[in-house]
N, C-alpha and C positions, 0 to 999 in steps of 0.2 A: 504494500500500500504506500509506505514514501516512499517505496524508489519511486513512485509514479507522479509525486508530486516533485522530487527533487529532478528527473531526467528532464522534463523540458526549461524547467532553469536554467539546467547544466548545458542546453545545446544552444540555448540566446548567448548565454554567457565567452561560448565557443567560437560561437560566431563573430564575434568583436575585438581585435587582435591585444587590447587592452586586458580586457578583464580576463582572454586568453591566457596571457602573462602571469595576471596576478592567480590563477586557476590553478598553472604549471606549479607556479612558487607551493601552495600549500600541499598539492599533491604528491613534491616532491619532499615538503617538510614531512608530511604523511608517512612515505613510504621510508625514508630514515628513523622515524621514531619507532615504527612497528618493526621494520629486521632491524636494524643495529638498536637500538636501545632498549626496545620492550622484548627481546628477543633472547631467553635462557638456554636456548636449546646450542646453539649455534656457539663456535668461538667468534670472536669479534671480528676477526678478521674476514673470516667467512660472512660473516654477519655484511661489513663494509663491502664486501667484492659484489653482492648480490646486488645492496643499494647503487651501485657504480653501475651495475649492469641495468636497474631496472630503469635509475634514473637517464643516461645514456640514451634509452628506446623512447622517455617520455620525451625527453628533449627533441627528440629525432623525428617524433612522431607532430611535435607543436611546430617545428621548422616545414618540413609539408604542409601542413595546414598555413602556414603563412603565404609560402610559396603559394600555394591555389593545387597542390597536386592531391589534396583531400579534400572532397567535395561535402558540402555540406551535409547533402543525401546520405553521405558516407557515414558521417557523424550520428546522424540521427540514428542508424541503423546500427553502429554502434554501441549506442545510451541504451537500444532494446535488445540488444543482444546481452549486453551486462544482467538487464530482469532474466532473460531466456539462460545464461549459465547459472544464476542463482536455486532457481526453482530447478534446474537440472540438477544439483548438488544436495537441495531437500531431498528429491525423489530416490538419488544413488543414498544418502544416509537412513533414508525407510526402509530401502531394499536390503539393509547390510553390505551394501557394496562399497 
């Protein structure tokens, strides 16, 4: 139910090379606190190599979207496909899989 409410924010937001930016930034802040810092399982180093790698792809993936080589349509499709792996991930932990 909020993803529903947060994905079309997320894709105006996308669309706007500004608040693009400011978008990357937290997602990036995001994605270091969850592997390297909240993250016990992992030595740090691994922990770092993962954030280097994820963040690398976010960055790479915001540069295309600047350029025009991701198309809006693309995006939006996207934002639904993020609901679509979700509910794919409840159904594989019902099943025991």
């Amino acid at each position: 139910m909020e993803s529903e409410v947060i994905s079309p924010r997320l894709i105006k937001m996308v669309n706007h090379k500004y608040t693009r930016k400011l978008l990357a930034k937290k997602i990036d802040d995001y994605i270091y606190k969850t592997i390297v810092k909240d993250n016990t399982e992992d030595l740090e180093k691994v922990g770092l190599r993962r954030y280097e790698f994820f963040s690398a792809m976010l960055y790479c993936v915001i540069r295309s979207v600047d350029k025009g080589y991701v198309s809006k349509e693309v995006i939006r499709k996207m934002a639904n496909g993020r609901r679509i792996a979700k509910a794919g991930r409840r159904a594989l932990s019902r099943d025991g899989h």
